[in-house]
C-alpha positions as CSV (number, residue, x, y, z in Angstrom):
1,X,-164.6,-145.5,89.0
2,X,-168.0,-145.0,87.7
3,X,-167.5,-145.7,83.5
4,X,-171.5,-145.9,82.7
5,X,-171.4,-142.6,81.4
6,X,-169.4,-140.6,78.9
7,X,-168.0,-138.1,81.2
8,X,-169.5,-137.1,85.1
9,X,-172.2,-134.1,84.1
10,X,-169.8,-131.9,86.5
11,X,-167.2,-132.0,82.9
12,X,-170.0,-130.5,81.3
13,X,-171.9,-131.4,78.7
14,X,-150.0,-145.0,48.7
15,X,-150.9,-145.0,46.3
16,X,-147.6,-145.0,47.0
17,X,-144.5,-144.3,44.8
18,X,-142.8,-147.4,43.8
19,X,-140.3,-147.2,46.8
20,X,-140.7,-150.5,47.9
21,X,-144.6,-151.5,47.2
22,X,-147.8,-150.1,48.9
23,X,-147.9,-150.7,52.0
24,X,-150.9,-152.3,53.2
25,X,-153.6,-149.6,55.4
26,X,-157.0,-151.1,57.1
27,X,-160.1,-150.2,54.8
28,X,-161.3,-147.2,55.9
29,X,-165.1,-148.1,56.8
30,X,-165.2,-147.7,60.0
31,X,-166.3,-150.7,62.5
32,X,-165.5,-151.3,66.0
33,X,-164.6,-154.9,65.4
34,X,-161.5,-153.1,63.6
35,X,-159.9,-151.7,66.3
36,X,-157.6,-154.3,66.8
37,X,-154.9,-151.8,65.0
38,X,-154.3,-149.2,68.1
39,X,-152.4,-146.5,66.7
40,X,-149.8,-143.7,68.8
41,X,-149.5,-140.0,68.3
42,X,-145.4,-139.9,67.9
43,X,-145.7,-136.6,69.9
44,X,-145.9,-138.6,73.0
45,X,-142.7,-140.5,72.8
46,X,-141.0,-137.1,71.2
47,X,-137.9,-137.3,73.2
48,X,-137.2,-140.2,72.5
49,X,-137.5,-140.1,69.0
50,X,-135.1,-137.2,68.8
51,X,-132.7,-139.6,70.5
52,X,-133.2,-142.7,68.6
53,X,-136.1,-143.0,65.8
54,X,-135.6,-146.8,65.2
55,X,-135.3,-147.5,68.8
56,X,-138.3,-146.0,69.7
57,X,-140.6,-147.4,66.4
58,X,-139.4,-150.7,67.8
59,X,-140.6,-150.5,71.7
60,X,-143.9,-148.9,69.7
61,X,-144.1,-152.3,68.0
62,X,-143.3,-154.3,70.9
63,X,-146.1,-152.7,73.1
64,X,-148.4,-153.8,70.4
65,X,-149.2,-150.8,68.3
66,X,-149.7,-151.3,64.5
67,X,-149.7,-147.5,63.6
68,X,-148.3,-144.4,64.1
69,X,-148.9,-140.8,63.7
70,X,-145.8,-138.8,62.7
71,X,-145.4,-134.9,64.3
72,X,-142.0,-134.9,62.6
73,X,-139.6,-136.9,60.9
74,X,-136.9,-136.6,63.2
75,X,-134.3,-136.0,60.1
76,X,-134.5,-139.1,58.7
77,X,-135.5,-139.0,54.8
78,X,-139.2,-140.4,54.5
79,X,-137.2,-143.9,52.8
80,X,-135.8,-144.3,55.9
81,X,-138.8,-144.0,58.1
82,X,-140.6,-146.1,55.2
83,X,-138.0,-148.5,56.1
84,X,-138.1,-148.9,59.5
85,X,-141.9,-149.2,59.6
86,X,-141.7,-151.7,57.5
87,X,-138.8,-153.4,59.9
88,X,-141.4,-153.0,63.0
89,X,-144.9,-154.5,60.7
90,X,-146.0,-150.9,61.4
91,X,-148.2,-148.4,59.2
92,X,-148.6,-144.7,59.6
93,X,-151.8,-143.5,58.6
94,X,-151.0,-139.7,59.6
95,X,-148.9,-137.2,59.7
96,X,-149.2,-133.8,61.6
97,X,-147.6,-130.6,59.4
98,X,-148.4,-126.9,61.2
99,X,-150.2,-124.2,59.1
100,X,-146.9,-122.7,57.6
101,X,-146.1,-125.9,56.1
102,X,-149.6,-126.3,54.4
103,X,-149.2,-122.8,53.2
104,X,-145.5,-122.9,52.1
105,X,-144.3,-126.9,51.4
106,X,-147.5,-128.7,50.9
107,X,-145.9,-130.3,48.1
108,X,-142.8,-131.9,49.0
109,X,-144.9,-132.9,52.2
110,X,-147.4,-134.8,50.0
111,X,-144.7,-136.4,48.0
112,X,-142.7,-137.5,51.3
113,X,-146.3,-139.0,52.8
114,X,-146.9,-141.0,49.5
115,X,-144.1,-142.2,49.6
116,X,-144.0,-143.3,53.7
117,X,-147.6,-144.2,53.0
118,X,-149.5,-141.1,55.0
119,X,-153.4,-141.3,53.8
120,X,-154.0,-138.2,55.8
121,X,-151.9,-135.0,56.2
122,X,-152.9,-133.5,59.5
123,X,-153.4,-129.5,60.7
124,X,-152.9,-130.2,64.4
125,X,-152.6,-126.5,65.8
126,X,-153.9,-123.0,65.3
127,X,-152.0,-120.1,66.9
128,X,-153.7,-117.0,68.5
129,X,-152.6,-114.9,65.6
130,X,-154.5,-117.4,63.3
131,X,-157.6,-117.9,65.0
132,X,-158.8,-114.1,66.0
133,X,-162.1,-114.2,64.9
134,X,-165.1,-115.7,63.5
135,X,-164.5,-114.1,59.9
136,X,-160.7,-115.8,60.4
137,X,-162.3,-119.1,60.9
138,X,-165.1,-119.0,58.3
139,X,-161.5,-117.9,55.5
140,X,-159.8,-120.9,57.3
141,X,-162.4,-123.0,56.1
142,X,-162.1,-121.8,52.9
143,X,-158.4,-122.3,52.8
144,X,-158.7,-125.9,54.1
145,X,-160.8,-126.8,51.5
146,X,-157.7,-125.7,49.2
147,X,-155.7,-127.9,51.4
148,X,-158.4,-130.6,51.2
149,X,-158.5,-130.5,47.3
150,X,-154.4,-130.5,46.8
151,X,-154.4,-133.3,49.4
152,X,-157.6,-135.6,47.3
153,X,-155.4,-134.9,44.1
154,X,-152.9,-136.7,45.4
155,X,-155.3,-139.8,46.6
156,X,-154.6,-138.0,50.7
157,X,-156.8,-136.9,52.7
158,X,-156.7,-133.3,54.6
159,X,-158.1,-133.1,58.4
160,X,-158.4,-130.6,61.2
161,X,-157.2,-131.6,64.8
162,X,-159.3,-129.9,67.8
163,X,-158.0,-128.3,70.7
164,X,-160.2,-126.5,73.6
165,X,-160.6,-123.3,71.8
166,X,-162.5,-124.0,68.9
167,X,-165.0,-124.9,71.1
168,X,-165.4,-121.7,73.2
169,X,-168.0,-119.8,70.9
170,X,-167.1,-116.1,69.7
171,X,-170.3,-113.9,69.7
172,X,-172.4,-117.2,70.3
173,X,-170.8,-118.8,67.2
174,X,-168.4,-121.7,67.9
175,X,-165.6,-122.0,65.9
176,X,-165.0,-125.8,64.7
177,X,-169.1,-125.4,64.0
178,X,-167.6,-122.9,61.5
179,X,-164.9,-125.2,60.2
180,X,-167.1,-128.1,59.8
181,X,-169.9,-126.5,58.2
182,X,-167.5,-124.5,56.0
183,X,-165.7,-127.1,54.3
184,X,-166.3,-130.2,52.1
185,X,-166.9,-133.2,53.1
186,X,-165.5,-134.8,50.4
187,X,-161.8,-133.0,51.0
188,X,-161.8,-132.4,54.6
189,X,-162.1,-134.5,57.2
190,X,-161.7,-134.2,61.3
191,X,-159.6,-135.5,63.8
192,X,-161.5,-135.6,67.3
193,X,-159.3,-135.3,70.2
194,X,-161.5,-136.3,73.1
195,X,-159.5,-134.9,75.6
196,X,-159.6,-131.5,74.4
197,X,-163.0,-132.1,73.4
198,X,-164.4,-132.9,76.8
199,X,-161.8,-129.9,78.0
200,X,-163.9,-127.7,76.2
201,X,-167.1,-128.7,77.4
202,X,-168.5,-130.3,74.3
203,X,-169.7,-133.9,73.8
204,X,-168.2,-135.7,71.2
205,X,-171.1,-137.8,71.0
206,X,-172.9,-134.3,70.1
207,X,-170.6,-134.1,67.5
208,X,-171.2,-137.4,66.3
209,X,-174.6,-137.3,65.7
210,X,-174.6,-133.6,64.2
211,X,-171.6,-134.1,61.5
212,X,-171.8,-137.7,60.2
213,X,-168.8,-139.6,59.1
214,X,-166.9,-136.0,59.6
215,X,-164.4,-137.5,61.9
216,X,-162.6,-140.2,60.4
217,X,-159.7,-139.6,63.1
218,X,-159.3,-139.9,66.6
219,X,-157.3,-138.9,69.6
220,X,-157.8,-141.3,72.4
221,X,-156.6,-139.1,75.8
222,X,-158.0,-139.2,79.2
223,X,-158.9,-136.7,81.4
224,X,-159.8,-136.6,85.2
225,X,-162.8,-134.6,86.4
226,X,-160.4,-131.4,87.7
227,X,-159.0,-131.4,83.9
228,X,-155.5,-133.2,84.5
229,X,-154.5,-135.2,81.3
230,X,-153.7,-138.7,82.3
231,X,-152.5,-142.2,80.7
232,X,-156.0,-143.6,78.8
233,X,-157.5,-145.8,81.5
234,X,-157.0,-143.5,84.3
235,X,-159.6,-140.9,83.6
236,X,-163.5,-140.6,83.4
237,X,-163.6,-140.7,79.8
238,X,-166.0,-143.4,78.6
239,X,-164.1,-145.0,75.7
240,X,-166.2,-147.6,75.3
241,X,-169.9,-145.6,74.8
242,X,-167.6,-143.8,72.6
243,X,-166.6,-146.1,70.4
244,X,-170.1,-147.7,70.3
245,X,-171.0,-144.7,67.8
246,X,-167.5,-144.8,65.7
247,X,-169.9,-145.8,62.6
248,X,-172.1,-142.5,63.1
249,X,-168.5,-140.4,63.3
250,X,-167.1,-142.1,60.7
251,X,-163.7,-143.3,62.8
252,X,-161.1,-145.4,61.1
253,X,-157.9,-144.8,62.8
254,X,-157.4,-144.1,66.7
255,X,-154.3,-142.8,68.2
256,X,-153.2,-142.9,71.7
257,X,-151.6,-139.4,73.1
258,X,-150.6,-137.9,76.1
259,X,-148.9,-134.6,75.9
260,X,-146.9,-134.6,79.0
261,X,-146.6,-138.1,80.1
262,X,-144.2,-138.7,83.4
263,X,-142.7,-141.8,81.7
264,X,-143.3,-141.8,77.9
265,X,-142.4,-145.8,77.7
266,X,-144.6,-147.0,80.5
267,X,-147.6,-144.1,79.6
268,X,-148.2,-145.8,76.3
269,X,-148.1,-149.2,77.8
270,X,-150.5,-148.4,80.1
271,X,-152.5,-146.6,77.7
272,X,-152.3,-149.7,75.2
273,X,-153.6,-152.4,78.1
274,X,-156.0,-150.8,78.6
275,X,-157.9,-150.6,75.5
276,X,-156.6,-153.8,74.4
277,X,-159.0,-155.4,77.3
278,X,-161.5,-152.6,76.3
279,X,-165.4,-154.4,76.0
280,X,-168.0,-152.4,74.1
């Protein structure tokens, strides 16, 4: 499989509350020589979760992750996931809440992730009815920036997770274009998802080099040339050229994902061998 370049050109182009003491995160410059912390998206491994959170933080652990991104507590109290990622030597540097929940309960959100140890609150999904236009996306922005500036009061950080759509211009404007150039840097930050990305038909090195240190977050999915997500690994995504430019995006925390794995368990250990023997 032919890895020399970023995708084949037929893809197209906490602190924390006293609960226990801080719990401590890797600095957030960003340096490949870091990435010895591979993080997982929880989403992948939902099922299981709903069946048994401790079980699955602990096979997490075992695989060799060091953090985790929450989509969902599961209905345990944010003690008792602080607990049991504690129990496992793991730290969770994200958490993904939907648009409702940044409108409606940002607060108790940010207590709960100050108190888990959360840096960054996560707005992982926009539906059709909030993304109609480019007006909707250039108020979006402006609300995110609200989101952004709750979230930096509280020492967090806000981002905005990509899908395929925000790259799919609207009378020849493209929407995360709009996001990115609408909102402060200094209270919100991105979270790439290369899959989704690449799905669009954007570069992320494009991205990289456009909107420096924009993307301090990463979601590391593969994708084969007809589109199919697949465990990280068994794709044409170049990870390593990618990763070569994580000081020019401004990356400090990567998380493996696959939506719809066939095996959850073995999907993330596949995933995680693989870019543990990753070379840049």
């Amino acid at each position: 499989m032919d890895r020399r370049h970023f995708v084949q050109r037929s893809l197209g182009a906490a602190t924390l509350l006293t609960y226990g003491g801080p719990i401590p995160l890797p600095a957030l410059t960003p340096r490949f020589s870091a990435i010895d912390r591979w993080g997982l998206q929880l989403y992948t491994v939902r099922s299981l979760m709903a069946s048994n959170v401790e079980e699955t933080l602990a096979h997490v652990a075992r695989v060799g992750y060091r953090e985790v991104e929450f989509a969902g507590y599961f209905g345990r109290s944010p003690q008792e996931i602080r607990m049991t990622l504690e129990a496992e030597n793991l730290v969770a540097p994200a958490i993904h809440l939907s648009l409702e929940e940044f409108r409606q309960n940002l607060e108790p959100a940010i207590e709960a992730a100050t108190i888990i140890g959360h840096r960054h609150l996560v707005l992982p999904f926009l539906a059709a009815v909030d993304r109609p236009d480019i007006d909707g996306y250039q108020r979006l922005a402006g609300e995110m920036n609200r989101f952004g500036e709750a979230c930096h009061e509280a020492g967090l950080r806000f981002a905005y997770h990509n899908h395929d759509f925000e790259l799919r211009a609207i009378e020849g404007v493209v929407p995360l274009d709009v996001l990115i150039d609408g909102t402060d840097p200094d209270l919100v930050t991105f979270e790439v998802d290369l899959y989704w990305m690449v799905h669009g038909g954007a570069d992320p090195l494009d991205y990289f080099t456009r909107y420096p240190g924009r993307f301090e977050l990463c979601h590391v999915k593969d994708r084969t040339r007809d589109g199919k997500m697949v465990d990280v690994g068994n794709g044409v995504i170049d990870f390593a050229e990618i990763f070569r430019h994580a000081e020019t995006a401004g990356l400090a925390h990567y998380f493996v994902e696959h939506d719809t794995p066939d095996d959850a368990l073995e999907s993330v250990r596949t995933s995680f061998e693989y870019l543990a023997s990753l070379r840049v």
